[in-house]
N, C-alpha and C positions, 0 to 999 in steps of 0.2 A: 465476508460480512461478520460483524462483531456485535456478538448482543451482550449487554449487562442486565443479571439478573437480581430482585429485588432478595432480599433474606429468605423472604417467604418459599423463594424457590427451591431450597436444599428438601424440603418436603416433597417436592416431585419428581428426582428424579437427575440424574446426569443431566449438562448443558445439553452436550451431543444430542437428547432424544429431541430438544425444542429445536435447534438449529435443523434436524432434517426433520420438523415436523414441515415446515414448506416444501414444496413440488419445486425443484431448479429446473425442470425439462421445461423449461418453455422455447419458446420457436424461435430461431434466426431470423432476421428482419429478409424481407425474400430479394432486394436490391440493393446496389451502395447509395442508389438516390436515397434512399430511409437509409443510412448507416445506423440508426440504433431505434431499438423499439420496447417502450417501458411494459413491464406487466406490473399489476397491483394484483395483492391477494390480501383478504381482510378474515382474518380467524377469530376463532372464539378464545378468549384470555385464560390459559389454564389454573392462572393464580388466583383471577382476581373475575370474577363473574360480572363485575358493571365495568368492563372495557374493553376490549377488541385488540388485537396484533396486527397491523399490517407488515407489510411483506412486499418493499420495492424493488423487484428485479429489472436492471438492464442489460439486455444485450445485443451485444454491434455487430455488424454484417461480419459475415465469415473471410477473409482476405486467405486467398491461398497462400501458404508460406512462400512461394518460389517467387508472390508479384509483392510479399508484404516490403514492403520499403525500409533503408537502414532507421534504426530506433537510436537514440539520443537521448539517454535518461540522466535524470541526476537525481540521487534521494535524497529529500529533506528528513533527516531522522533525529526525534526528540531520544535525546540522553539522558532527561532529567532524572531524578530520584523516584519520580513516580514509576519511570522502567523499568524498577531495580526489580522486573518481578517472574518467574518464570514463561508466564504466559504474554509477556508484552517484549522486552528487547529482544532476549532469544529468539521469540517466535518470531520477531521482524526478520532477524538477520537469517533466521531457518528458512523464511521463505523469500528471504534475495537469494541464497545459495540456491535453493529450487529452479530459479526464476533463469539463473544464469546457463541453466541447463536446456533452455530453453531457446535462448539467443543465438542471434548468429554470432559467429568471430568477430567481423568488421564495426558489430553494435556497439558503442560505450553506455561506459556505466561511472557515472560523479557521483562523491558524495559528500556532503554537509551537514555536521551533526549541529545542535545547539542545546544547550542547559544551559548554565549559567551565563555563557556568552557562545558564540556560532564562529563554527572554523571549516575549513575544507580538509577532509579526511582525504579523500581522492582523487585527483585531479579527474576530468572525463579521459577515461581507459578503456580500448579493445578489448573484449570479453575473449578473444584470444591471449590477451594478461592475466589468463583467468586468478592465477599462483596471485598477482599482486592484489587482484580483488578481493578475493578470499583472505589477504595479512589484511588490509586495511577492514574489512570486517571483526577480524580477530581481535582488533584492539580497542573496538569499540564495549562501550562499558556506560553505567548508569550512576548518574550523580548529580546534584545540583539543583538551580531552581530550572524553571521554562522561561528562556528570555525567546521565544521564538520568532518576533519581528526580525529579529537582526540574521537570522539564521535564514529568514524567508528572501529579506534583499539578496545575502549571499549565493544561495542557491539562485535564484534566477540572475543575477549578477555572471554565474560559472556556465548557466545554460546558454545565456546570451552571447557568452566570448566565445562558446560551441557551436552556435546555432548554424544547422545543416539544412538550408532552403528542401533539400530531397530526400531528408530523414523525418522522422517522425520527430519532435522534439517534443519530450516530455519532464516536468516538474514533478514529482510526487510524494507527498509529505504522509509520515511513518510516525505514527504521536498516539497517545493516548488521552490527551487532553487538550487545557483550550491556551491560549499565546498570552505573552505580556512584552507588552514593548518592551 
C-alpha cells in the first residue's frame, strides 16, 4: 500500500508511524468459495481533524504453496521521469528482486516498460533465468513522459502470446501515476 502525504504531514512524524498506524492482522477468508474477503477501517485524520482515513484491506484465501498453480506474470512498469525518484523505480524493482525469491523456477516473469513510448524489456522467462531477470532489471532506468496506453496494449499483447490455461496469468502495472494515450 502507498499513501501520499499532504505537507502538513512532516509535522507528525515519519511515514512509517501512519502506514503501521492500521492493524494488517485481519483474518483469511475461511474457504476458496469466498477467495477474498475485504476489511474496511475508518480512523480518525491525524492532520486534519474534519476527515477520516480509511483503510482497505484485501485478503485472498491461503493456497498452500505445493497446490498454488504455475504464475505467468508480466510487469507493466512506468519509466517515466516522474520515477526518477528514490522511493518509486528502485523501490519497484527492490521489491520484484524480493518477489523473485519467492517464485517457483518454472514461474515466468515478462516485462514491459513505457515512458515516452512502450517496449518489452523481457521476453516471459523462467525464474530459474533468475541472472537474466535480474540484467533486464538492471537496466531499467527513469525518463521521459507517460505514454502508458501503448505500454498497456503491449503487455497484455506479451501475456496473451503466454497465456497458460493452468497458470495463473497475471498483468501487473508498477506506476506512480495516471496514463496518456
Amino acid at each position: 500500500m502507498c499513501w501520499r502525504f499532504p505537507s502538513s504531514f512532516k509535522s507528525l512524524g515519519q511515514p512509517d508511524h501512519i502506514i503501521n498506524y492500521f492493524d494488517y492482522a485481519y483474518p483469511l477468508p475461511r474457504s476458496e468459495r469466498d477467495p477474498f474477503a475485504a476489511h474496511v477501517t475508518v480512523m480518525p485524520n491525524p492532520w486534519n481533524d474534519a476527515t477520516q482515513l480509511m483503510h482497505i484491506g484485501i485478503q485472498g484465501y491461503d493456497i498452500a504453496r505445493a497446490e498454488r498453480p504455475r504464475a505467468n506474470l508480466v510487469f507493466l512498469i512506468d519509466v517515466s521521469g516522474s520515477m526518477n525518484s528514490p522511493d518509486k523505480l528502485p523501490l519497484a524493482i527492490q521489491g520484484l528482486r524480493m518477489l523473485l525469491g519467492e517464485l517457483d523456477p518454472d514461474d515466468t516473469i515478462g516485462i514491459v516498460v513505457y515512458a515516452g513510448a512502450a517496449g518489452t524489456v523481457l521476453e516471459p522467462t523462467p525464474v530459474s533465468e533468475r541472472a537474466r531477470i535480474e540484467a533486464a532489471l538492471d537496466r531499467l532506468s527513469a525518463g521521459g513522459s507517460t505514454a502508458g496506453g501503448e505500454g498497456l496494449r503491449q503487455a497484455y499483447a506479451l501475456a496473451e502470446q503466454n497465456f497458460d490455461e493452468a497458470a495463473v496469468n497475471r498483468v501487473m502495472l508498477l506506476t506512480d501515476g495516471d496514463f496518456i494515450r
